[in-house]
LOVO-873520 format. One line per 8 residues: number of its first residue (from 1); for each residue x, y, z of C-alpha. Coordinates in steps of 0.02 Angstrom, whole numbers, plus 50000, padded with zeros to 5 digits. Layout:
% residues N
NUM> X:Y:Z  ...
***
This chain:
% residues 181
1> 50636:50877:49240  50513:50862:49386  50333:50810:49328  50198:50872:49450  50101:50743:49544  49925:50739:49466  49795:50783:49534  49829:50799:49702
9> 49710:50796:49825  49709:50819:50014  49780:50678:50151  49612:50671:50236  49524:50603:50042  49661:50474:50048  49605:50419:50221  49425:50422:50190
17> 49457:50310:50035  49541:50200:50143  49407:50188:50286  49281:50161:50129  49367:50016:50074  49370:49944:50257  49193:49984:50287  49128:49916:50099
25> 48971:49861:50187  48809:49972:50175  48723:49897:50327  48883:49912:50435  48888:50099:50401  48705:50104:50449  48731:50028:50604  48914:50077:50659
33> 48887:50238:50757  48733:50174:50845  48818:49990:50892  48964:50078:50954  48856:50208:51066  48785:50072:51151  48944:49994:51194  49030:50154:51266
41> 48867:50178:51379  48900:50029:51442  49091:50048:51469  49050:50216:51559  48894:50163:51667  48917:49984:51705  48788:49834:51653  48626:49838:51657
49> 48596:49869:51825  48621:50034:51800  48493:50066:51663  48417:50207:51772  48599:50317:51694  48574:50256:51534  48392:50365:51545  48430:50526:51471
57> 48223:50559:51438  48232:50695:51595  48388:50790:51513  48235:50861:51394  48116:50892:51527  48177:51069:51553  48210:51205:51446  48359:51264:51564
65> 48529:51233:51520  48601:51090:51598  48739:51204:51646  48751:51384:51684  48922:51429:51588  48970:51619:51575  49106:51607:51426  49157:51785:51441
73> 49251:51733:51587  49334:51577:51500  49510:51618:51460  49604:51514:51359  49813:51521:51376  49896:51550:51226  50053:51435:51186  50167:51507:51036
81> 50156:51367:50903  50342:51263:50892  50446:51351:50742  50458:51238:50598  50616:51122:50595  50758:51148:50467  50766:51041:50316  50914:50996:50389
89> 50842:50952:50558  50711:50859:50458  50833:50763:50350  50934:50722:50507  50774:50637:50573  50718:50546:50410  50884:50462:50392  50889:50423:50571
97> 50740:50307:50593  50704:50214:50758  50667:50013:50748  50476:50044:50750  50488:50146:50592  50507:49987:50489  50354:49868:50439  50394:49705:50369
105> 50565:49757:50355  50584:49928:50251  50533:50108:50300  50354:50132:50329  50271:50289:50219  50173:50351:50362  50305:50364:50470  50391:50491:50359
113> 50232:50597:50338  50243:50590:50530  50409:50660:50560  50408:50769:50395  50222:50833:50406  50082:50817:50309  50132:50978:50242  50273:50923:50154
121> 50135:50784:50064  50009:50770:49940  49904:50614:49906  49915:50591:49714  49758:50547:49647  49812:50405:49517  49884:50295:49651  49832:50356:49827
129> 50003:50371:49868  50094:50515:49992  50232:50604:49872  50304:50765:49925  50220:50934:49857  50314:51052:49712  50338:51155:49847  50408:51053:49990
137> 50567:51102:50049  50596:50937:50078  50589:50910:49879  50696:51070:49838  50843:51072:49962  50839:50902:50027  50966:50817:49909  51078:50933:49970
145> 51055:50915:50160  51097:50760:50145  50952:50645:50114  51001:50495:49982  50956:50482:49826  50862:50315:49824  50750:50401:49980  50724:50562:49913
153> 50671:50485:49739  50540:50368:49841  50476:50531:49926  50440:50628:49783  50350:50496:49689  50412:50566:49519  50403:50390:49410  50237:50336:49434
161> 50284:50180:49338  50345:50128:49487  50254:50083:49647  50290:50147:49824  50366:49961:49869  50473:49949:49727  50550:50085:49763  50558:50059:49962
169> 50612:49895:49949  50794:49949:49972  50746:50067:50122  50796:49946:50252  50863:49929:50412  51022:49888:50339  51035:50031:50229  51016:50183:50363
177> 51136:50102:50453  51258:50088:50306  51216:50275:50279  51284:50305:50427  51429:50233:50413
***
């Protein structure tokens, strides 16, 4: 029986743990934004010489709008949004990766949230880790299109006794191309 990942939480929690981690120090979160401001301004308008553009003191001299923009007028083209891929289109793609799809020699996680969608994911909230949702179709039909068992069992994230690189350890180069054999 399938246990339900618990608690999940959404991808973008996962990331800002992450970024968290990386940016542990208070006075670098202080001072990020404003450091990185400067350095733009200087990308975009040259060195110093040009400190004259770096004055924006005359932007608030006026309470006119900088520009004159009638947005009734402003039509926007409407694209129809892609239709969502088969699981089998999706399962084709998953067990076909390309070289760059492998980090230190076995399947990289974020690559198959890339190709799948971060729809098909949850971050569970015990680990951090990407496993496929309940509901993913990826999780309820794609045994049967033809993903393998070791790869589908690393996607859905069902034994939590066991980490992410245990698991992907075997998820290697070698073994999509025995696959497809």
């Amino acid at each position: 029986m399938l246990r339900d990942p618990v608690p999940a939480v959404a991808p973008t929690e996962c990331l800002r743990r992450t970024f968290d981690v990386a940016m542990a120090e208070p006075h670098r979160k202080l001072y990020f934004n404003k450091e990185s401001a400067k350095v733009n301004a200087s990308l975009a308008t040259g060195p110093a010489r040009n400190a004259a553009a770096l004055n924006i003191s005359h932007a608030f001299s006026s309470p006119n709008p900088v520009v004159s923009i009638d947005f009734s007028q402003l039509h926007i083209p409407r694209l129809a949004p892609r239709p969502k891929p088969s699981t089998a289109t999706l399962v084709h793609r998953l067990v076909n990766p390309p070289p760059h799809a492998f980090t230190h020699g076995s399947l990289a996680l974020s690559w198959v949230v890339g190709v799948a969608g971060p729809a098909h994911f949850a971050c569970r909230w015990s680990d951090g880790r990407f496993v496929l949702t309940r509901d993913s179709a990826l999780r309820k039909e794609g045994r049967k299109a033809g993903l393998p068992g070791v790869y589908w069992e690393w996607l859905c994230g069902d034994d939590e006794e066991l980490s992410s690189a245990e698991l992907g350890v075997c998820l290697t180069r070698e073994f999509f191309e025995g696959e497809r054999r």
